[in-house]
N, C-alpha and C positions, 0 to 999 in steps of 0.2 A: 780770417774770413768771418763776416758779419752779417746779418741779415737775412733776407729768405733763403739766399745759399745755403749760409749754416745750418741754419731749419730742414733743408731739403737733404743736407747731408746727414744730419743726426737722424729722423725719420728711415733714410732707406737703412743706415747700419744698423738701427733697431730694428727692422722688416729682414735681413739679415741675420738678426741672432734668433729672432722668432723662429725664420725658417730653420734655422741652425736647431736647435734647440728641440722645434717638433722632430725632425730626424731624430736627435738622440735620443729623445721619447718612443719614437715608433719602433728602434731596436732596444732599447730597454725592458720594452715591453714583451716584445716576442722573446727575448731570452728569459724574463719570468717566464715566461706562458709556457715555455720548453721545460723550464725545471721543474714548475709545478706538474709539468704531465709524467715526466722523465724520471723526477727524484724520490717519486713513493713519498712512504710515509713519515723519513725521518731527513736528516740533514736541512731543516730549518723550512721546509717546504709547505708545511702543517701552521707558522708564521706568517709566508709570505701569502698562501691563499687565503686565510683569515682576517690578516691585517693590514699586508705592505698595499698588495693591487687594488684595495676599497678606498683605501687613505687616499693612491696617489688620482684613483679615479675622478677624486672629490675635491683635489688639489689644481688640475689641470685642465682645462678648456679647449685646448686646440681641437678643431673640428674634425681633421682627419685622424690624428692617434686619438681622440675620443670616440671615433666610431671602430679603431684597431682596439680600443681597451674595452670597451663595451661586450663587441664579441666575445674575448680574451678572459672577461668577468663571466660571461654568461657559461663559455667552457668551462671555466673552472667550478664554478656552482655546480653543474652537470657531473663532471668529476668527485665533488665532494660528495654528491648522490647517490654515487655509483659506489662508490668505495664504503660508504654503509649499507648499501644494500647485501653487495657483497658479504660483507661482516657478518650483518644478519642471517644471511643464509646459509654461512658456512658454519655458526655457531646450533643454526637449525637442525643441517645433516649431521654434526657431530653425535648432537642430542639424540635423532633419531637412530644414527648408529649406535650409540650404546644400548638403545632400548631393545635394537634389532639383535646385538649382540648376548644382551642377557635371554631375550625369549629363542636363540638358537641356543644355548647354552641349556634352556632347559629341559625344550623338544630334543636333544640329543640325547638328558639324563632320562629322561622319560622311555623314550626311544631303545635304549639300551636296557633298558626293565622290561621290554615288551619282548627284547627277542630272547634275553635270559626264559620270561614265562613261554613261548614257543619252543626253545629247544627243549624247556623242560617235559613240554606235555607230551614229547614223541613216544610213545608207547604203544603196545598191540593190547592194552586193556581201552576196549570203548570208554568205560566207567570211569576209571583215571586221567584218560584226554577230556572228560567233559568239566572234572571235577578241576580242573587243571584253568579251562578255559571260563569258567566262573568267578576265579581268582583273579582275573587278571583287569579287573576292574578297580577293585579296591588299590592296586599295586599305580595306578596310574594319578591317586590322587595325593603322592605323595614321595617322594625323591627318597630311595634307600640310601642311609647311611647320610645324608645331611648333617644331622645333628652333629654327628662324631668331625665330619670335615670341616665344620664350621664351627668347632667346640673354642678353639685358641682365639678367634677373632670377635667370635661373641662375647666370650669370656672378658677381655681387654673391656670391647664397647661398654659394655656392662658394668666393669669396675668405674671406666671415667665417668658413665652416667650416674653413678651412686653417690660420686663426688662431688660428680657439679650442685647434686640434689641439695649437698650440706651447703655452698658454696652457693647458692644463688635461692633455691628454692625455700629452705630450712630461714633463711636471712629475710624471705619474703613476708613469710607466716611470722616469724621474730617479731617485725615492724607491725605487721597486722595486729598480732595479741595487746601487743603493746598500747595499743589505743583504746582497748577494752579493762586490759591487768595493768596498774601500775609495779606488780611485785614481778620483780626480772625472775626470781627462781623460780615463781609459776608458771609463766612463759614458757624456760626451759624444760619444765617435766611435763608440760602439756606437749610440748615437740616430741620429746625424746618419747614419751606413752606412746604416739602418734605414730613414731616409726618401728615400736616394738609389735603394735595393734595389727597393722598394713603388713608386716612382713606373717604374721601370724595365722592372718583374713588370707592374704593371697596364697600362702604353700597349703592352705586348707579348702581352698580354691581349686589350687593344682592336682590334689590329690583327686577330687571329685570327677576334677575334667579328666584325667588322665583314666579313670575309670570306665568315666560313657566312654572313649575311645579307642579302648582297648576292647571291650564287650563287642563292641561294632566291627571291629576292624579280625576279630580272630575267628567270627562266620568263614572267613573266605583266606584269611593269612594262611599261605602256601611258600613264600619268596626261600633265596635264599637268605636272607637278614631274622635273625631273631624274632619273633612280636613285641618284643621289649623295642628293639630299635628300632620298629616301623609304629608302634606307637608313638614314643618319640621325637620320628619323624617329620610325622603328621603334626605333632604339637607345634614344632618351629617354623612348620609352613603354615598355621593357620592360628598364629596365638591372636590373633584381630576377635577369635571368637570367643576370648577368654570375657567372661561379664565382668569385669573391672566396675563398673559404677554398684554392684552388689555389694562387692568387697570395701567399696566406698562406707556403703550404710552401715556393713558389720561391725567396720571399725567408730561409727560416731557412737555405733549402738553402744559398744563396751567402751568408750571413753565418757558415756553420759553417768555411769555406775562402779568408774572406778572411784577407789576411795582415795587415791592420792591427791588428785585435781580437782578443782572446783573453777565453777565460771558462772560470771552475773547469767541470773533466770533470763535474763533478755533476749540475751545472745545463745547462738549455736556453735557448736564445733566444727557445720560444715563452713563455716568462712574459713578454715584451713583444709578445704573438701581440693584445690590443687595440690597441695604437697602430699595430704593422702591418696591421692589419683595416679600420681607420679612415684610414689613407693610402690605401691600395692605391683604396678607394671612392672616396673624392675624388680621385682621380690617375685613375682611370676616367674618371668623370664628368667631369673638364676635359679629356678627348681630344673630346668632345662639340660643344666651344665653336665659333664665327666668331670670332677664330682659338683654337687649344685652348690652354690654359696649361700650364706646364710648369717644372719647378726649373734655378734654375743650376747648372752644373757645377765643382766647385770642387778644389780641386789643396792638398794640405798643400807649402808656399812661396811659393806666388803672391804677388805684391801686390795687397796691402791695397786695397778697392774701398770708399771711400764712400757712394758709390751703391749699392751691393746689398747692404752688411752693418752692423751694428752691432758695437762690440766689449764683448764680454762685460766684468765690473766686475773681473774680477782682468787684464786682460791689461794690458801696455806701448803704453801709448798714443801713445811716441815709435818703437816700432817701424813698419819698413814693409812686412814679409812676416807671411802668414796662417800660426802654427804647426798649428791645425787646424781644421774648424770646428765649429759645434754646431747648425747649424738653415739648411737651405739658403735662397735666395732665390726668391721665386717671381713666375717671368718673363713676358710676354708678346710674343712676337718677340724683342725687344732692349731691350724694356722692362722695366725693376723695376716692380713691383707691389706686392710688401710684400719690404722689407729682410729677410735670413737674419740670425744671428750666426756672429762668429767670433773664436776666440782670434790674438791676436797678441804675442809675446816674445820679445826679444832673444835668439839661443843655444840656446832650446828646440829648433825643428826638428832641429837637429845631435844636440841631445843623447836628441832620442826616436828617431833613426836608429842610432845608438849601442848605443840600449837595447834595440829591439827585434830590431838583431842577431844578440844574442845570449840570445833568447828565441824558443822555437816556442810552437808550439797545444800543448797538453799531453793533448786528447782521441786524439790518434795515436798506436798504438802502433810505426808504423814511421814517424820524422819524416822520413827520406830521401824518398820517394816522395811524401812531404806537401807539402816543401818544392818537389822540383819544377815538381811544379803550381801550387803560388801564385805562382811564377817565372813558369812558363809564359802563366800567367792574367792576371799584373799587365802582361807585356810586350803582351797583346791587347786590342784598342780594346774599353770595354766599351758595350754598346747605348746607355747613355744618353748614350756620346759620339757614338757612330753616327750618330745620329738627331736631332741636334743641331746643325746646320753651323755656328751662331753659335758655338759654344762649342768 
């Protein structure tokens, strides 16, 4: 066959596979459109409304499955819509469930303080119910027995935070001095003063605060809990009003006049005012503990402790005396708890006694009267020996 025959017959078979062809489009389509309503969110369905049904949207022309895939697109966008919405909101209620859950948790502890002070005040002296119901204010601003129920979890947080402190924060202040000291072991005893100064400022801190709270709170302490443990208490529910930025100064104060450190007239000590910001809080909060935690106390000569220290990767690891250190140990009674570091080298102590001799502060402009005092101050037991009988 030749001629417009042939023509006429190649035309309709192609008009035939057309037709053909949009069929198998128009059920192709609806059975995506099914899986994607049908299959949730996994089993490849998360592919096909992304990618397969835009592709073939853009691929195919036929008029009638382009108006069946158009819909088809437009449901599925609707769906993808809905399905974050959803998400959204259910991540919403979660949130506000917990929140709902810690403040019924607390109106219950509260709750349960209130009817302890009612049953307590039933008595046939007027005097003693009045005395009774005056009390029962103080009692509301503060959860009996927190501290102790929440001593093992604290405890923990406490420890990882003192860690990370070496581990990220201490490495922060490291790089910062470093741009000012080229001498790496002045670095390290300016850290390590840093973290003996803040743990010293804030338990000196703690004791202050634990005073005004205790004065205040024993007007009216009636409970059955101690005043020791509703002091306490109160401490761990309201440490936000501990002045941390006080204990900031104390410590730049006494690292301006200590005599072991020195730093260009230029610069200040507070450019490492985070990592002293970030002790001082956690040297707070472990005054808190059954029993509190607390750093060891360490001496440039000492011997060399196994137990409480690591030695840093440049020291002499045939030496037996600590030339200085760089991260204290932190104790519980007499207990290590996490190992400190410390330098150790033959000859070194001698030879930074030596050096420092004949080296002052160079922020003083009259070093006589300087020197004095750091005389003065090194010969005086400093609080964190004080306070320390173990050590």
């Amino acid at each position: 066959m030749s001629g417009p025959a042939a023509v006429s017959a190649n035309l309709n078979r192609c008009c035939e596979i057309i037709e053909l062809n949009s069929q198998i489009q128009g059920q192709l389509f609806t059975i995506l459109n099914e899986t994607s309503r049908e299959g949730g969110h996994y089993a490849g369905v998360e592919t096909i409304k992304t990618r397969l049904l835009p592709w073939l949207g853009t691929c195919f022309s036929c008029a009638t499955s382009g108006r069946h895939f158009e819909d088809s697109f437009s449901l599925t966008q609707d769906s993808v819509e809905k399905e974050r919405q959803l998400r959204e909101l259910a991540s919403n209620q979660t949130f506000q469930l917990q929140e709902l859950q810690e403040e019924l948790t607390s109106t219950r502890l509260q709750l349960s303080s209130v009817q302890q002070e009612l049953a307590r005040s039933r008595s046939p002296s007027p005097r003693r119910s009045e005395i009774k119901s005056s009390s029962l204010l103080p009692s509301r601003s503060c959860s009996p027995g927190r501290a102790r129920r929440t001593n093992t979890s604290r405890r923990a947080c406490l420890i990882t935070r003192f860690g990370d402190i070496y581990a990220q924060e201490r490495l922060d202040a490291e790089t910062l001095l470093r741009t000012y000291i080229s001498d790496m072991e002045m670095v390290q005893r300016i850290i390590y003063i840093a973290a003996v100064e803040s743990f010293s400022a804030a338990k000196m801190a703690y004791r202050q605060f634990k005073i005004r709270v205790r004065d205040t709170l024993s007007l009216g302490h009636s409970g059955p809990e101690s005043l020791e443990d509703t002091v306490l208490d109160y401490i761990v529910r309201h440490e936000d009003l501990y002045d941390v930025q006080a204990s900031v100064n104390e410590v730049i104060r006494s690292m301006n006049i200590n005599p072991k450190i020195s730093f260009p007239p230029e610069i200040d000590f507070i450019v490492i005012s985070t990592l002293i910001r970030e002790l001082c809080r956690v040297a707070f909060s472990m005054q808190t503990l059954f029993p509190p935690l607390d750093i060891a106390f360490g001496t440039d000569g000492e011997l060399f402790s196994e137990t409480k220290y690591y030695r840093s990767f440049d020291s002499d690891f045939t030496a037996l005396l600590v030339a200085y250190h760089v991260w204290p140990a932190l104790m519980e009674k007499d207990v290590v708890i996490l190992k400190g570091e410390a330098v150790t080298k033959r000859g070194a102590l001698w030879s930074r006694r030596s050096r420092s001799s004949s080296r002052g502060r160079s922020r003083s402009s009259s070093p006589g009267p300087l020197l004095a005092h750091h005389l003065s101050r090194s010969r005086s037991p400093s609080p964190l020996r004080s306070t320390s009988p173990r050590r």
